[in-house]
C-alpha positions in Angstrom: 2.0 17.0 16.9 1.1 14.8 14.4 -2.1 12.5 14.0 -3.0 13.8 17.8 0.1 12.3 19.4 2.4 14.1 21.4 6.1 13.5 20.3 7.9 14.0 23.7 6.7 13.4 26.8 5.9 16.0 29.0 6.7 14.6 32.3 10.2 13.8 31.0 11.4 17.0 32.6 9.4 16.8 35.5 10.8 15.6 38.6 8.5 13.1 41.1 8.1 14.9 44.6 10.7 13.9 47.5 8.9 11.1 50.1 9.5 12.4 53.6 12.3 10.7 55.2 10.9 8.9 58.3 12.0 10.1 61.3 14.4 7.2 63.0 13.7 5.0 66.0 16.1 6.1 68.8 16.5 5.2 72.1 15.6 7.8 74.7 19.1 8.3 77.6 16.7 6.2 80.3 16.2 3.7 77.6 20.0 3.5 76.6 21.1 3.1 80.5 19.3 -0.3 81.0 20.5 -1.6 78.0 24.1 -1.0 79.6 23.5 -1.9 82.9 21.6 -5.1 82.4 23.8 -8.0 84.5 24.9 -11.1 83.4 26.1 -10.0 80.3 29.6 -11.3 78.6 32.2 -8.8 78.0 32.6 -9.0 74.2 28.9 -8.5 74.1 28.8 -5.3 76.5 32.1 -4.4 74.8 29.5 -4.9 71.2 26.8 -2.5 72.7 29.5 0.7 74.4 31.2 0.6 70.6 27.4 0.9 68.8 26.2 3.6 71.0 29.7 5.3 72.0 30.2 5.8 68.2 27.8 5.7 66.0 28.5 2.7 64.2 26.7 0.3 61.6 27.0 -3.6 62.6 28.9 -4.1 59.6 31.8 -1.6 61.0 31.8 -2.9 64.3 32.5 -6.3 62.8 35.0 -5.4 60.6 37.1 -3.9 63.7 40.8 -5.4 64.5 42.4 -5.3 67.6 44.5 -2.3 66.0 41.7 -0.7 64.9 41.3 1.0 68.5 44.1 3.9 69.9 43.4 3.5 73.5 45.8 6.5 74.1 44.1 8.9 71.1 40.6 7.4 72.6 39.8 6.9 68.3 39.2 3.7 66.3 39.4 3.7 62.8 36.3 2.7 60.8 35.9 1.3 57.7 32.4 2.5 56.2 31.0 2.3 53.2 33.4 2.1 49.8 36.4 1.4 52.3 36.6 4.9 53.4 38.3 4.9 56.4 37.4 7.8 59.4 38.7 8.5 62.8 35.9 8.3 65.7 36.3 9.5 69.0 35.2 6.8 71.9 34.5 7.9 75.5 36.7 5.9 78.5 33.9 3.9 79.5 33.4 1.9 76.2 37.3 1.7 76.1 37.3 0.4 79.6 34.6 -2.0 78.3 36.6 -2.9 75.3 40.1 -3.2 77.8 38.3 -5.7 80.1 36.9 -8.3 76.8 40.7 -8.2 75.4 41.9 -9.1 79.1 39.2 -11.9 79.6 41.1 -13.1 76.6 44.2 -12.7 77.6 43.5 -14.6 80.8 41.7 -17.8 79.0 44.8 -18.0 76.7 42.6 -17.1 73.6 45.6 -15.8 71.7 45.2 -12.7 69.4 47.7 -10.1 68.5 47.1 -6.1 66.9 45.8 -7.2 63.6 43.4 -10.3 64.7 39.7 -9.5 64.8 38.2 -7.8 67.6 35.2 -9.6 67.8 35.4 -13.6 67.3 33.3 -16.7 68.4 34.4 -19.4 70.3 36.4 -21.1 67.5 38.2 -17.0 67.3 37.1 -16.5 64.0 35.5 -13.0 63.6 32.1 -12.8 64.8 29.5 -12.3 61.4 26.9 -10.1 61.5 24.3 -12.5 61.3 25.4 -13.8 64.6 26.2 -10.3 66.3 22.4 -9.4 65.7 20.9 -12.6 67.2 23.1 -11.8 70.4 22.5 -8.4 70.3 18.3 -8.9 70.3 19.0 -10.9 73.0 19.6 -8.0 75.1 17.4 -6.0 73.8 14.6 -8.2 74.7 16.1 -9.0 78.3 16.2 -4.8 79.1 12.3 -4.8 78.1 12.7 -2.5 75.4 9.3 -2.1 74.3 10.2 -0.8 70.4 11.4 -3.0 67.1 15.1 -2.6 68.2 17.9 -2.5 65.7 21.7 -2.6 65.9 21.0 0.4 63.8 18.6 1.9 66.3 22.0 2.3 68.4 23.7 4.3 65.7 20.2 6.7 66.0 20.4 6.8 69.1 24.1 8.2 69.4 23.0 10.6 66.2 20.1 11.7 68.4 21.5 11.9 72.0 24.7 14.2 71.3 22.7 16.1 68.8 20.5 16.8 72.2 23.6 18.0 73.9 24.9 20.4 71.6 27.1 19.1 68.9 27.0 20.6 65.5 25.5 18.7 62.4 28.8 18.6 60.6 30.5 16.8 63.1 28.0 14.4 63.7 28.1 14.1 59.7 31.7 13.0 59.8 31.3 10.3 62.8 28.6 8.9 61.2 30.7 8.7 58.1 28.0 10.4 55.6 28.6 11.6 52.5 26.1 14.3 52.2 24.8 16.1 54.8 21.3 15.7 54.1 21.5 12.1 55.5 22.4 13.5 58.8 19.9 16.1 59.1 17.4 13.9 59.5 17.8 14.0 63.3 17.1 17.7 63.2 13.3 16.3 63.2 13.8 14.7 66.5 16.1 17.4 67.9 13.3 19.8 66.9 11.0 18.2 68.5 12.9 18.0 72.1 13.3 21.4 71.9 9.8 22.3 71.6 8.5 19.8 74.5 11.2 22.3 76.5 9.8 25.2 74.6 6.2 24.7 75.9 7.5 23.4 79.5 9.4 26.5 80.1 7.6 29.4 78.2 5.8 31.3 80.2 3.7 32.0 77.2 4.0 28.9 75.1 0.2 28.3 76.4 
């Protein structure tokens, strides 16, 4: 120290305290079903919704599907996520049946595609941006009275959240999400948690 100034600065080596990751919006299973069952909706856009939840996907993937981006024998899509990786996701029948009845509605109004055209397109067939996916998408939203600041992303929680609920372990849920660490994913621990103590103090017969 010289003239009564430090030469190196002690906080250099000091590291700021983490934030606490909020916990994510989700959708609770009640809330989920009358998103899916609202009526009147186009194919391609219930076809849109079945793909968020039924994988776990950002709006960006789901755009960036081809026809041949979906094995309707493996039930898998490829998914390219962030840096181009691409990953395998499982899909359950009902969003492939979804997905099945859009490419037929297509097939019958002679919209031509083949394997490698985009999945999603407008009414010109060019592929559907995102910008436009998320105006249709609040759209129905709105119309199943969702009551919370809705997201495509809030789907992608959701999923996270609801086969968390069920049982599946962290790591897989790491891999269909596509994230690179794991910490990303266990965020929804905080809302699994949770679930499981509103069980806890339903069923304990000394949790009062």
């Amino acid at each position: 120290m010289i003239n009564n100034k430090v030469e190196k600065n002690p906080l250099e080596t000091m590291s700021a305290p983490k934030k606490d990751k909020k916990v994510p919006l989700f959708l609770t299973e009640n809330e989920m079903q009358s998103l899916l069952d609202i009526k009147d909706i186009k194919l391609r856009d219930k076809a849109m919704i079945e793909l968020l939840y039924s994988c776990g996907l950002r709006i960006e993937e789901l755009m960036s599907l081809n026809v041949n981006s979906i094995d309707f024998i493996a039930n898998t899509i490829i998914v390219t996520g962030k840096g181009d990786k691409e990953r395998v996701v499982p899909v359950g029948n009902k969003c492939l049946c979804s997905v099945l009845e859009y490419l037929n509605e297509r097939r019958t109004n002679k919209l031509s595609y083949n394997m490698q055209s985009p999945l999603f397109v407008n009414t010109r067939l060019n592929r559907l941006d995102q910008r436009a996916a998320r105006r249709i998408l609040h759209k129905y939203f709105v119309k199943a009275g969702l009551n919370k600041k809705v997201s495509p992303h809030t789907l992608r929680h959701t999923f996270a959240t609801h086969i968390l609920d069920r049982g599946c372990d962290l790591r897989s849920v790491q891999e269909m999400l596509g994230h690179k660490n794991l910490s990303s994913t266990q965020i929804y621990t905080h809302v699994t948690i949770e679930s499981l103590k509103k069980i806890y103090q339903k069923t304990h017969p000394r949790a009062k």
